[in-house]
Backbone as a printed PyTorch tensor [residue, N CA C, xyz], in Angstrom:
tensor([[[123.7750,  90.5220, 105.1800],
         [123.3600,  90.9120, 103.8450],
         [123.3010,  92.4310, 103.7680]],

        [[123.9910,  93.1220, 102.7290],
         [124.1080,  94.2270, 102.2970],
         [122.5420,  94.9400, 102.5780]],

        [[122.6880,  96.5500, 102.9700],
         [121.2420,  97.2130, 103.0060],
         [121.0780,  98.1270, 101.5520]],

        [[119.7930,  97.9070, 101.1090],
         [119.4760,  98.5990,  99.8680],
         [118.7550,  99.8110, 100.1030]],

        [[119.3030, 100.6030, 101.2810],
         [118.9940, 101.9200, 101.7450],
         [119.7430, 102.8680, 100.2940]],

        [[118.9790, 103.7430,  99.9590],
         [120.1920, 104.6330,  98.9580],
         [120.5750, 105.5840, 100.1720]],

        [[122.1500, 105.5010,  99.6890],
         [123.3100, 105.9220, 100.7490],
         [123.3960, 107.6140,  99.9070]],

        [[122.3060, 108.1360,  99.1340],
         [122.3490, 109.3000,  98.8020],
         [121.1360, 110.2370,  98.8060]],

        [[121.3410, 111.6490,  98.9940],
         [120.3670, 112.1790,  98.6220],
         [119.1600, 112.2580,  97.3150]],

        [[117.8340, 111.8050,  97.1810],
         [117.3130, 112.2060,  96.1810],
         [116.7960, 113.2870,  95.9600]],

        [[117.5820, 113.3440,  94.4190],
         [117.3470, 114.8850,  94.0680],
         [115.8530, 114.8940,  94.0100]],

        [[115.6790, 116.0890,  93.3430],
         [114.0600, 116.9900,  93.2940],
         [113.4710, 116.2180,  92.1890]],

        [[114.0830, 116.0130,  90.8320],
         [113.7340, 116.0280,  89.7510],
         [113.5860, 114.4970,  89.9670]],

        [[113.7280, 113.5630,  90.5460],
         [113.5930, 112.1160,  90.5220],
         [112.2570, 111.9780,  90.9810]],

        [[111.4560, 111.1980,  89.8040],
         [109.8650, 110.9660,  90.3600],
         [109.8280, 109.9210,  91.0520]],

        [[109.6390, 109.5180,  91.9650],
         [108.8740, 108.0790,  92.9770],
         [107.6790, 107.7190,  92.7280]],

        [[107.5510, 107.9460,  91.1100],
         [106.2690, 106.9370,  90.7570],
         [106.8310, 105.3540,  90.3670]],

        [[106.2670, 104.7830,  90.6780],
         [106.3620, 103.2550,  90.7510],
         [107.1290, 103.1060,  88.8380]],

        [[106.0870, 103.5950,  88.4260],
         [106.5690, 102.7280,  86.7780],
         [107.4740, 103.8180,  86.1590]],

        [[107.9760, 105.1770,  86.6000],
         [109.2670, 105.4660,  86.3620],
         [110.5900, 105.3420,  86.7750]],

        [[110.2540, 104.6530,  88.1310],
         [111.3080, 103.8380,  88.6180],
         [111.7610, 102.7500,  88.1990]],

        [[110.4790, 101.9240,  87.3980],
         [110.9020, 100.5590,  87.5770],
         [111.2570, 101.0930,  85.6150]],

        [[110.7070, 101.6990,  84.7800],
         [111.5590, 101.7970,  83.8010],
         [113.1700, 102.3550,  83.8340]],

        [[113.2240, 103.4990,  84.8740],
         [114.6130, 103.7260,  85.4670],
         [116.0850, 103.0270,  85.5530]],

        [[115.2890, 102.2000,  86.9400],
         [115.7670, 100.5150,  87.1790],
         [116.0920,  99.9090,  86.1690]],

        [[115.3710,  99.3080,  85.1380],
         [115.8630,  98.4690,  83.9880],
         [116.6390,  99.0910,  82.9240]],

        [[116.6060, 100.1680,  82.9950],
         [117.9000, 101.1370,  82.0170],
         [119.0440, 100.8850,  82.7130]],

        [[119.4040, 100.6570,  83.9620],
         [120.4960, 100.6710,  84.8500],
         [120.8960, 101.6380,  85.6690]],

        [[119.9180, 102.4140,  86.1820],
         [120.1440, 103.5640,  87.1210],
         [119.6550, 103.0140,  88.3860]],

        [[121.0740, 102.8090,  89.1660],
         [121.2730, 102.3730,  90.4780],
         [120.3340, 103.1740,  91.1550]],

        [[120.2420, 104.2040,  90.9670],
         [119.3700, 104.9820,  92.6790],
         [118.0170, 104.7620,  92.0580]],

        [[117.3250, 104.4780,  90.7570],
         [116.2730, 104.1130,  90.7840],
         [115.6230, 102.5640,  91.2640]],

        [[116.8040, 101.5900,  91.2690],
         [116.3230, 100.4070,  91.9710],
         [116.7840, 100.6630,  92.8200]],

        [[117.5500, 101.3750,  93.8870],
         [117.5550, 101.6910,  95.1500],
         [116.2330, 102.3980,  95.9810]],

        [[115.6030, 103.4880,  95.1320],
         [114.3010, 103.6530,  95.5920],
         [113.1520, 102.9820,  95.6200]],

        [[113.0260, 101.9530,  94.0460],
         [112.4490, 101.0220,  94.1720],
         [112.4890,  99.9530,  95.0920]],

        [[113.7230,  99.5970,  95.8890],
         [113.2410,  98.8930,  96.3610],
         [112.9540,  99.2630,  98.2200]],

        [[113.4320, 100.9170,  98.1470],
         [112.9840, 101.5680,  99.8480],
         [111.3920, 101.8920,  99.1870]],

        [[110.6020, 101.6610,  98.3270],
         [109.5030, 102.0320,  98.3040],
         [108.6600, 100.6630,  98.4890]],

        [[109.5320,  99.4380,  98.4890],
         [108.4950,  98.4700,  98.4010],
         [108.9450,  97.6860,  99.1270]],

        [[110.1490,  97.8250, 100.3820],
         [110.3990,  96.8760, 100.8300],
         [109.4930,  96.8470, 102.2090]],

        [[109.0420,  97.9830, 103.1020],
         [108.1050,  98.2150, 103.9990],
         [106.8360,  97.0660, 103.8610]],

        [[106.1750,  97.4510, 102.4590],
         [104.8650,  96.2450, 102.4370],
         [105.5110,  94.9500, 102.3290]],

        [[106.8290,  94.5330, 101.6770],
         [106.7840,  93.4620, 101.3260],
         [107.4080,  92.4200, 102.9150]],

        [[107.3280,  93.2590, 103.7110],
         [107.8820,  92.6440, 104.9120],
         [106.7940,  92.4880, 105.9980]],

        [[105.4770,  93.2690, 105.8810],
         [104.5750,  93.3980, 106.2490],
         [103.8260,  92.0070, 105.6680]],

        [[104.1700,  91.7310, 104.6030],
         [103.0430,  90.9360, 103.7820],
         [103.5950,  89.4820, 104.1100]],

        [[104.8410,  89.4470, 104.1780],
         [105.6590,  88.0250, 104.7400],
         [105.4380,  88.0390, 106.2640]],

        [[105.7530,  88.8440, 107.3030],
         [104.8420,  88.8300, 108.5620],
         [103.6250,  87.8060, 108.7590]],

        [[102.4030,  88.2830, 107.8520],
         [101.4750,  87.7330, 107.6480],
         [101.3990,  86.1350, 107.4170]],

        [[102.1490,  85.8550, 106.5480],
         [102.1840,  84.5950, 105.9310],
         [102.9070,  83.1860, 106.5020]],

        [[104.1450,  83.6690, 107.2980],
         [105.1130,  83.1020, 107.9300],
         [104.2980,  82.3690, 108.5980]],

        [[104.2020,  80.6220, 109.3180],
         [103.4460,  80.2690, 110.0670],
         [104.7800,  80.2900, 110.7360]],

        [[103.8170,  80.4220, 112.4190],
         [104.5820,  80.4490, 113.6310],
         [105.6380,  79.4890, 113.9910]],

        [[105.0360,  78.3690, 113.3350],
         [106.4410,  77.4850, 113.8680],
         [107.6790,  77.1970, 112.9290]],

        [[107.6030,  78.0600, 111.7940],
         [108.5610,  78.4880, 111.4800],
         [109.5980,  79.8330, 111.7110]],

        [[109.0970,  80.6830, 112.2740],
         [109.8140,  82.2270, 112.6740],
         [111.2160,  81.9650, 113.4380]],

        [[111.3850,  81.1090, 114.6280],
         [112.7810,  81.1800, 114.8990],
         [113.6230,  80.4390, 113.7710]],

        [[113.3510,  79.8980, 113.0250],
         [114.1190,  79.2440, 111.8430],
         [114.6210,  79.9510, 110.7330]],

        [[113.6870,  80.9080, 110.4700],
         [113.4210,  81.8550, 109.5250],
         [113.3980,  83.0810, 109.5080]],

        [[114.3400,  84.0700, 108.8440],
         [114.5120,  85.0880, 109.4250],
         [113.9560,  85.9930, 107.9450]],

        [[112.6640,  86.2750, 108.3860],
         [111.6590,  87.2330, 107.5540],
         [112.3730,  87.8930, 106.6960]],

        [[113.4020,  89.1520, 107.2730],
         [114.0070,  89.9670, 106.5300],
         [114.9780,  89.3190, 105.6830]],

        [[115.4820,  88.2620, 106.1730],
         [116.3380,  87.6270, 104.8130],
         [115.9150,  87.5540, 103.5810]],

        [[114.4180,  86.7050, 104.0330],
         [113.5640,  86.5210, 102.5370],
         [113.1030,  87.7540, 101.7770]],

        [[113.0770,  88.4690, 102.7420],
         [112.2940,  89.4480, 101.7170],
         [113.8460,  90.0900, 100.7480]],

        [[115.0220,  90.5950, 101.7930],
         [116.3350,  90.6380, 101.1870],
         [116.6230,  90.0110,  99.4710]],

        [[116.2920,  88.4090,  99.6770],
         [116.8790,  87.8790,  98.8180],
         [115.6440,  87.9560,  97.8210]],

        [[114.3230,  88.3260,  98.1330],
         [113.3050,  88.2560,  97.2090],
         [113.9230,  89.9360,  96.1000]],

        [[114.0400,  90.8900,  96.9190],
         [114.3320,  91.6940,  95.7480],
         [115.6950,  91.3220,  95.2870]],

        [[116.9320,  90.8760,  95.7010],
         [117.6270,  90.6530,  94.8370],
         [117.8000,  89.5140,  93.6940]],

        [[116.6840,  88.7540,  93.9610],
         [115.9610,  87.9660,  92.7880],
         [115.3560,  88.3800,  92.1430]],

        [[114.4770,  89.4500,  92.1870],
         [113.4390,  89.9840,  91.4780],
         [114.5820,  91.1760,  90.6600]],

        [[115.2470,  92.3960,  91.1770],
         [116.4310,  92.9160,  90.6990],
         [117.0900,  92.1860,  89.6940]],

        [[117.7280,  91.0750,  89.7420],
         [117.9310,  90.1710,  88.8160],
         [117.7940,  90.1220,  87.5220]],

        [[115.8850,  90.3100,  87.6380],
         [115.4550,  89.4960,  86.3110],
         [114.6080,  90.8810,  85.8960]],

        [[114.5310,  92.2170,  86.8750],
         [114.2830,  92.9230,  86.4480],
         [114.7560,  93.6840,  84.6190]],

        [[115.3080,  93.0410,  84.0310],
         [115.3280,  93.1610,  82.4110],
         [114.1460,  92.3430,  81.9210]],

        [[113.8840,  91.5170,  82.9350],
         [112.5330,  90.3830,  81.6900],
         [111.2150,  90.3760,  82.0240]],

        [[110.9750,  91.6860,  83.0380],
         [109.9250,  91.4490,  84.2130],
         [109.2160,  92.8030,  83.2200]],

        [[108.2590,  92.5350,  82.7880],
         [107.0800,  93.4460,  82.0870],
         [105.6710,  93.6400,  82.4240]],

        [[105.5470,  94.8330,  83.3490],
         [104.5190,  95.1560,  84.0450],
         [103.3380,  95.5290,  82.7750]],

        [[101.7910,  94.5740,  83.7480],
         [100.5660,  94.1800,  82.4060],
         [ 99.9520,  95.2040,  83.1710]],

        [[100.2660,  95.6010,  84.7940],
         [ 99.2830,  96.4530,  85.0890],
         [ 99.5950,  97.1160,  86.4340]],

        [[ 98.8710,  98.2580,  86.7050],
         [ 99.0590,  99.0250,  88.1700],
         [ 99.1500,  98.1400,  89.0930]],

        [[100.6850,  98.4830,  90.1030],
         [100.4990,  97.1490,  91.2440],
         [101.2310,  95.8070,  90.9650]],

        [[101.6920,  95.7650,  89.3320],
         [102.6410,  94.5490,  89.1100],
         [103.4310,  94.0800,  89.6030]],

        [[104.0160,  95.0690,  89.6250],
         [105.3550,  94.8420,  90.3630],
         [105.9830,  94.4710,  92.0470]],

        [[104.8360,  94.6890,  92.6890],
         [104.5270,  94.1060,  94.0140],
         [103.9390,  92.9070,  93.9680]],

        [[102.9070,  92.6490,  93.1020],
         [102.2360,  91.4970,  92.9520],
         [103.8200,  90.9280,  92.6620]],

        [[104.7390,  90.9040,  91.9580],
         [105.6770,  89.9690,  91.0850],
         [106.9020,  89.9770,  92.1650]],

        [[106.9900,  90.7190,  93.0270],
         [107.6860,  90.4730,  94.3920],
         [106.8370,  89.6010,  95.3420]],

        [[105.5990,  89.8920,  95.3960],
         [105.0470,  88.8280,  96.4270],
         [104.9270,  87.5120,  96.1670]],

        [[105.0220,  87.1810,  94.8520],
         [104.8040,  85.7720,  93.8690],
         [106.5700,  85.6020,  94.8070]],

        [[106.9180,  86.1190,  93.7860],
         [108.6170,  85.5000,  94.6220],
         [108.9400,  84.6870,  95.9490]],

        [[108.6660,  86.0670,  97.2570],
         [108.6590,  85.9780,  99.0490],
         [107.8840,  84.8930,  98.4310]],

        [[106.5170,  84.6720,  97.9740],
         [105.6310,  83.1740,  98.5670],
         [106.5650,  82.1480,  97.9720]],

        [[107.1060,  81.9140,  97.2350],
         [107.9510,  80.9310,  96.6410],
         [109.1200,  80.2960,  97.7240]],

        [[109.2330,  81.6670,  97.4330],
         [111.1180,  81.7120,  98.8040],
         [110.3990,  80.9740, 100.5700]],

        [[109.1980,  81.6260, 100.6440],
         [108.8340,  80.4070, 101.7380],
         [108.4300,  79.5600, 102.0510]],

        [[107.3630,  78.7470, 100.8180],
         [107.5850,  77.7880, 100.7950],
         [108.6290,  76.9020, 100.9400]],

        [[109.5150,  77.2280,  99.6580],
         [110.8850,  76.4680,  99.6650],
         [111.4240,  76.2240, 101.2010]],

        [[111.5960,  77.7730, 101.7230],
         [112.1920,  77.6070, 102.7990],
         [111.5460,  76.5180, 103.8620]],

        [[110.4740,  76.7570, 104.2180],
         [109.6170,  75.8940, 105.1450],
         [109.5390,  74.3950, 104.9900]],

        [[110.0430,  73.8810, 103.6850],
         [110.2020,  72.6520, 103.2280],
         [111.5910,  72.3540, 103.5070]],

        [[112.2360,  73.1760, 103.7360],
         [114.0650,  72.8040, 103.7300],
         [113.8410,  72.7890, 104.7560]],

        [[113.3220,  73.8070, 105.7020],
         [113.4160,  73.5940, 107.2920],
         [112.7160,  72.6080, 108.0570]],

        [[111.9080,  71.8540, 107.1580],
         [111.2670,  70.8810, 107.9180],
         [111.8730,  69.6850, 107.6130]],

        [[112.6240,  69.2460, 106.5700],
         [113.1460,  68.2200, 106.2860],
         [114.8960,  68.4800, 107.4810]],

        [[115.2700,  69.2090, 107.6050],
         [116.2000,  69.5660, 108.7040],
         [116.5450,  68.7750, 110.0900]],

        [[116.9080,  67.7680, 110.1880],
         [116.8140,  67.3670, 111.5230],
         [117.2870,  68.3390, 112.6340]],

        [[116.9960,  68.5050, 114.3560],
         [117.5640,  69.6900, 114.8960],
         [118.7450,  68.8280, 115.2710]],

        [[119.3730,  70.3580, 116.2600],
         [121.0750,  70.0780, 115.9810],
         [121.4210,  69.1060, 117.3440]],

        [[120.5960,  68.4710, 118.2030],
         [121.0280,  67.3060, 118.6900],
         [120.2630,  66.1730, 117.9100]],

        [[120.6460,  65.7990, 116.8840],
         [120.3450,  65.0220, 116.0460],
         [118.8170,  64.3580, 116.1310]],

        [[117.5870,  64.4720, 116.6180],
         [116.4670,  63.9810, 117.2290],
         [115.9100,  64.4050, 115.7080]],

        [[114.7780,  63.6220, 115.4110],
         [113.5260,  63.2730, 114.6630],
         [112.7170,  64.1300, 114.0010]],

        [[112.4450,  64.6420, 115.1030],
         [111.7740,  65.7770, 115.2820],
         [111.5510,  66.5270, 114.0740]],

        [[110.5610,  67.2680, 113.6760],
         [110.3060,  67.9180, 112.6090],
         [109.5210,  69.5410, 112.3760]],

        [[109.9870,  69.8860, 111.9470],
         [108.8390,  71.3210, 112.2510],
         [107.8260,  71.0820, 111.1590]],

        [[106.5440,  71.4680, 111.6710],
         [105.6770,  70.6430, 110.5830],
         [105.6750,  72.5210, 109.7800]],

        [[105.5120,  72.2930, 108.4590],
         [105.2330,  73.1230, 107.8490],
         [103.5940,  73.7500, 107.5780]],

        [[102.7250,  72.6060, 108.1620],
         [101.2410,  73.2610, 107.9570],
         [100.7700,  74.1020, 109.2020]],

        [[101.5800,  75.0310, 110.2040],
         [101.5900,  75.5580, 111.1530],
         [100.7810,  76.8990, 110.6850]],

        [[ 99.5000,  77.4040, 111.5390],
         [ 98.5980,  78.7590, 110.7850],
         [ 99.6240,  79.6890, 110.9730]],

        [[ 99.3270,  80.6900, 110.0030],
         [100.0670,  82.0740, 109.9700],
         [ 98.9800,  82.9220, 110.5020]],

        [[ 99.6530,  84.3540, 110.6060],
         [ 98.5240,  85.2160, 111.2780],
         [ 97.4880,  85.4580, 110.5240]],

        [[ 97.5080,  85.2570, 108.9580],
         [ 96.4210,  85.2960, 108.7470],
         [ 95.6850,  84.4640, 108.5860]],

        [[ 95.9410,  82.9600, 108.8630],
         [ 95.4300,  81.7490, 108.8370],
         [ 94.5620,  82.4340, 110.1810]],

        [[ 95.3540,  82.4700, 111.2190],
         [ 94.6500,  82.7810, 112.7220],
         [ 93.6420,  83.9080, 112.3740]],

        [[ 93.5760,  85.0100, 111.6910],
         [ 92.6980,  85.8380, 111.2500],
         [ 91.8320,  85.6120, 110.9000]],

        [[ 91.4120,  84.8230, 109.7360],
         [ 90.3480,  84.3660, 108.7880],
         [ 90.0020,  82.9310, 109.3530]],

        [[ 90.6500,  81.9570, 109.4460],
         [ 90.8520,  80.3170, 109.7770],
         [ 91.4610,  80.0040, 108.2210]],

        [[ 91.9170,  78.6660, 108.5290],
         [ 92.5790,  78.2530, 107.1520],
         [ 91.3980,  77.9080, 106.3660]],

        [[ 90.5470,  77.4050, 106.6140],
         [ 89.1220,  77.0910, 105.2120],
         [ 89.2470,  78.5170, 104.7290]],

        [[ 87.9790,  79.3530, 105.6270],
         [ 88.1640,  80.8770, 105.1020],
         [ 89.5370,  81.2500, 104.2390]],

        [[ 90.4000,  80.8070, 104.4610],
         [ 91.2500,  81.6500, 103.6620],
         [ 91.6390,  81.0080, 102.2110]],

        [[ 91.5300,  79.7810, 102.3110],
         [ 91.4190,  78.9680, 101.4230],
         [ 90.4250,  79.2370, 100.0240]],

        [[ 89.4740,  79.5700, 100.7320],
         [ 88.3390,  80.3030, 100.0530],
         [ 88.5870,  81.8010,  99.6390]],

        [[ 89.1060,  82.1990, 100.0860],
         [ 89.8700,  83.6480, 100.2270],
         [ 90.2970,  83.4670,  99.0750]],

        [[ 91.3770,  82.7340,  99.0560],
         [ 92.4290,  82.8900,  97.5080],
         [ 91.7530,  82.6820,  96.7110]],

        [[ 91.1150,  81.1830,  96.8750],
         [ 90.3180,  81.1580,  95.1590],
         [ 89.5190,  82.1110,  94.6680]],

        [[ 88.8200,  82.7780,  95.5580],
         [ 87.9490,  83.4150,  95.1660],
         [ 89.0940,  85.1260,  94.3410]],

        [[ 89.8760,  85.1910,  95.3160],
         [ 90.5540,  86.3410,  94.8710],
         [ 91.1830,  86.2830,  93.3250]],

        [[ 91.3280,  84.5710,  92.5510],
         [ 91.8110,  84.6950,  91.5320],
         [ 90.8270,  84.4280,  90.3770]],

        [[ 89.2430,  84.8730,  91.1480],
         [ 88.5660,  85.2880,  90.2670],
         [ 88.4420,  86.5730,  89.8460]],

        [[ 88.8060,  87.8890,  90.6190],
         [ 88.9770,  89.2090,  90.3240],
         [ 90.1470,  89.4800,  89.3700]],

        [[ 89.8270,  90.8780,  88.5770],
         [ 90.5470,  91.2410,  87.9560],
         [ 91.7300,  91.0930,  88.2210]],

        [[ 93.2010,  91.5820,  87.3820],
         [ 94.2800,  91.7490,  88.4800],
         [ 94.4010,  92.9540,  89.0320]],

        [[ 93.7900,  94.0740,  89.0130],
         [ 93.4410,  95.2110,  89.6730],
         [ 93.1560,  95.2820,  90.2150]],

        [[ 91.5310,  94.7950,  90.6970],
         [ 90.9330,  94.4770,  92.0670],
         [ 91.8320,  93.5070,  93.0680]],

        [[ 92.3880,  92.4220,  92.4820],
         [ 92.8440,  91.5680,  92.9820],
         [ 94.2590,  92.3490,  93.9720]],

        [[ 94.8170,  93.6220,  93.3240],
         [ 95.8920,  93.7550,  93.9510],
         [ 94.8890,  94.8790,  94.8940]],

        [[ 94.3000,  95.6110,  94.5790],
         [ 93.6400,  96.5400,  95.6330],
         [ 92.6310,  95.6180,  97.0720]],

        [[ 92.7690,  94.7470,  96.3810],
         [ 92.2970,  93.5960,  97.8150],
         [ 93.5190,  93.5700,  98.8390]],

        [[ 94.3120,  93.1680,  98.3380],
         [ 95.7850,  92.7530,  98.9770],
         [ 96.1470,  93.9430,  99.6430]],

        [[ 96.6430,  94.8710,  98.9880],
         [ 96.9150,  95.7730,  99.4790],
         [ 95.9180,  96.7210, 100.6880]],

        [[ 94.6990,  96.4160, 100.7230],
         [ 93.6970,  96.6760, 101.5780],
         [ 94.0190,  96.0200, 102.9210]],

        [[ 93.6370,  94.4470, 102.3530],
         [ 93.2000,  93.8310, 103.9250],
         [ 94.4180,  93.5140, 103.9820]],

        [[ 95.5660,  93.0820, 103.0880],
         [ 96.5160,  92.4260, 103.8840],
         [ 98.2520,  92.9150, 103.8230]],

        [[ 97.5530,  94.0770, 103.5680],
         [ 98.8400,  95.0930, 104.1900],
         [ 98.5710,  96.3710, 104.7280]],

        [[ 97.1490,  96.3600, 104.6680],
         [ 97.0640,  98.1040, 105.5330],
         [ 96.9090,  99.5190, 105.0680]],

        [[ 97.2490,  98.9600, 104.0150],
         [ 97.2570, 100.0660, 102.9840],
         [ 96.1810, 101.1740, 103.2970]],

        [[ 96.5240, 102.4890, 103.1440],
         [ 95.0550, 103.7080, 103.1610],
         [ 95.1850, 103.9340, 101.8040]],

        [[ 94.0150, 104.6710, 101.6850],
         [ 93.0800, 104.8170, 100.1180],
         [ 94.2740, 105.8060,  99.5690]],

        [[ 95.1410, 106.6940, 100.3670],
         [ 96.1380, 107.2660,  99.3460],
         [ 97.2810, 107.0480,  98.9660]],

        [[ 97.6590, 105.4290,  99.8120],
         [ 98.8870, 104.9730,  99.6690],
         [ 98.2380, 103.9360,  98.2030]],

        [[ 96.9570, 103.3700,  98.3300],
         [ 96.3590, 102.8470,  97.3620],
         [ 96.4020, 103.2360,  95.8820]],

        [[ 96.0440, 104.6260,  96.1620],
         [ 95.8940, 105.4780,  94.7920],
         [ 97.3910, 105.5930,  94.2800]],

        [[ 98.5770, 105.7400,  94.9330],
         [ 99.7530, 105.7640,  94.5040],
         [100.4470, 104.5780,  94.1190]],

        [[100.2980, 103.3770,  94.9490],
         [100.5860, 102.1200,  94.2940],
         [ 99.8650, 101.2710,  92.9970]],

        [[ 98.2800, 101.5330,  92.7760],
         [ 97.6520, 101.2050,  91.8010],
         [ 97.3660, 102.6460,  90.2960]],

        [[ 97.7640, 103.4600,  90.6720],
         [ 97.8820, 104.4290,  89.8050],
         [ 96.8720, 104.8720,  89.4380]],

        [[ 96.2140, 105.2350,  90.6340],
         [ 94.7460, 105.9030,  90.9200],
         [ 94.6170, 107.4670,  90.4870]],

        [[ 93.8340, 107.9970,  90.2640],
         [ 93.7900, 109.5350,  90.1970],
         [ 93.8600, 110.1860,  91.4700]],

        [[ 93.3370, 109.7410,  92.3620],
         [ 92.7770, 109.5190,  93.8460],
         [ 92.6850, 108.8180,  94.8900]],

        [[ 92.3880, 109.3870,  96.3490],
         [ 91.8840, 108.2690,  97.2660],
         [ 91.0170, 107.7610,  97.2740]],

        [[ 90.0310, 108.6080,  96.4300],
         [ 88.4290, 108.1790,  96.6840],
         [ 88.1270, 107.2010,  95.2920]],

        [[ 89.1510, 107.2760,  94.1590],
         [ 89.4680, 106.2160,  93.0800],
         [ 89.7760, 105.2350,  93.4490]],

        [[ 90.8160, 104.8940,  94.7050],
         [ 91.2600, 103.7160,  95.1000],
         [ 90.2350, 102.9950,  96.1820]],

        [[ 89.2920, 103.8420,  96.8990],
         [ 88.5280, 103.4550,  97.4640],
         [ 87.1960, 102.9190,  96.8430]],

        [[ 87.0490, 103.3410,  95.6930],
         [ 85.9060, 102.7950,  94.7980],
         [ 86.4050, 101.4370,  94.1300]],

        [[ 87.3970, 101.5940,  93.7810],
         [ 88.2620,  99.8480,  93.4010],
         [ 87.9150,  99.0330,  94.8940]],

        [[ 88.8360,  99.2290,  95.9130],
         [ 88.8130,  98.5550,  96.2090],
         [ 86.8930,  98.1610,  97.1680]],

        [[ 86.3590,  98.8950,  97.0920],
         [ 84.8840,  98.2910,  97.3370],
         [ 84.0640,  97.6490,  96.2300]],

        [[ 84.3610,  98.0460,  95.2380],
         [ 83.7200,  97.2510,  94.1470],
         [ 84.3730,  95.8010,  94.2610]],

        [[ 85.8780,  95.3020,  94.4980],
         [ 86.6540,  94.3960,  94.4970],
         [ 86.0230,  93.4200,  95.6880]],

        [[ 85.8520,  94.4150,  97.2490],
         [ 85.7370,  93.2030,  97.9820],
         [ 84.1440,  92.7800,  97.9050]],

        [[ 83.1460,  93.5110,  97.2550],
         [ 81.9260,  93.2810,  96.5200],
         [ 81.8870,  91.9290,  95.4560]],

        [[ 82.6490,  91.8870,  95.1420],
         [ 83.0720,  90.8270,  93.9830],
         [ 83.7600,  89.8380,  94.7810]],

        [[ 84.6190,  90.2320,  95.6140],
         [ 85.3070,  88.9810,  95.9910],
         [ 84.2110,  88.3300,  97.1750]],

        [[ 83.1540,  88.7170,  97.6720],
         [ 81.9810,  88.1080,  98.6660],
         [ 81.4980,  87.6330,  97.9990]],

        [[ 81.3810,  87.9660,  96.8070],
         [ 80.0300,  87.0910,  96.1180],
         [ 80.7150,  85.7080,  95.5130]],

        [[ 82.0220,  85.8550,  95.1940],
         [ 82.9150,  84.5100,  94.9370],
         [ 82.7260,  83.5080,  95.9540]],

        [[ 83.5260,  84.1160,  96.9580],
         [ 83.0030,  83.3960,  98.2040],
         [ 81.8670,  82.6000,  98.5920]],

        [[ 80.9290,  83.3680,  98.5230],
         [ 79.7480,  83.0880,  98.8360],
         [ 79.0670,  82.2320,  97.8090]],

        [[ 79.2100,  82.0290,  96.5240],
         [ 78.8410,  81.0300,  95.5080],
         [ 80.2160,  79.6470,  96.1850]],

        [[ 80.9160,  80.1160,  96.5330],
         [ 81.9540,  79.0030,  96.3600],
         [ 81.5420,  77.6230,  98.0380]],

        [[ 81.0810,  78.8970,  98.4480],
         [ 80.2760,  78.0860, 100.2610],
         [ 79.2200,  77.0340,  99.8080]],

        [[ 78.0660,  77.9010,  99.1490],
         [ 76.8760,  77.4560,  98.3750],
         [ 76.9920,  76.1070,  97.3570]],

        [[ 78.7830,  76.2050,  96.4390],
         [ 78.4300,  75.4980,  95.6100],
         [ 78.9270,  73.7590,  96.3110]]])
């Protein structure tokens, strides 16, 4: 599969803010979805890492998905209308989770290639299953789709990609680090107390 490296210099005058790229991009300026997608393909491979359960990885080759996730998302980039800071990763990660499900369901229905029974089970933990446990994380999500979608992406981007408070402030369209760091503590403030009603209830 083709690399969506831009095979050119960027000039000076080209901003690498997220939402002038991605308006860029949908006008049809190739080196702006070329940067768009060297600006977002790092987390989004990081974030499938995470998710992949183990006994799917030799089956599944991470970088494919994420590959074919932006050239799906590229795609439909004419119909894709960002509601808020961070959309547009959120609307790539919706994708990758799609693309592996699917995948993990094709690969388990797969018999292997000396024809045997055998099955790869698809409920295999991922690292962050192994991180949290699968209840915890279970609890994790719901609770996360009680937060804003702001908080909700400054969560993500926190615990489960690594993100620092100034890569934060640039992906959520912060003024600051110490802006993105006040989101995201107010967020995981909110997302404990979800939790924690959700244990209780």
């Amino acid at each position: 599969m083709g690399s969506f490296e831009p095979r050119r210099e960027v000039p000076a005058s080209i901003s690498l803010d997220s939402t002038t790229l991605l308006r860029q991009a949908k006008a049809g300026d190739p080196l702006a979805r070329n940067l768009l997608v060297k600006k977002h393909l790092p987390a989004l491979r990081r974030w499938a890492h995470g998710r992949l359960p183990h006994s799917a990885r030799d089956l599944i080759d991470t970088d494919d998905l994420v590959q074919v996730t932006m050239i799906r998302a590229l795609d439909h980039l004419g119909s894709f209308e960002p509601r808020h800071a961070g959309a547009f990763l959120a609307y790539l990660r919706q994708i990758l989770l799609n693309q592996i499900r699917d995948e993990i369901r094709r690969v388990s229905r797969r018999p292997d290639r000396d024809g045997l029974s055998e099955e790869i089970p698809d409920d295999g933990p991922s690292p962050l299953d192994e991180a949290v446990g699968r209840d915890a994380r279970q609890r994790y999500e719901r609770a996360l789709l009680k937060l804003t979608p702001d908080q909700q992406e400054a969560v993500v981007l926190r615990l489960e990609l690594g993100f620092t408070y100034p890569e934060m402030a640039e992906a959520l369209e912060r003024p600051s680090a110490n802006a993105a760091r006040l989101l995201v503590t107010r967020a995981l403030v909110r997302l404990a107390k979800e939790m924690r009603e959700r244990d209780a209830g």
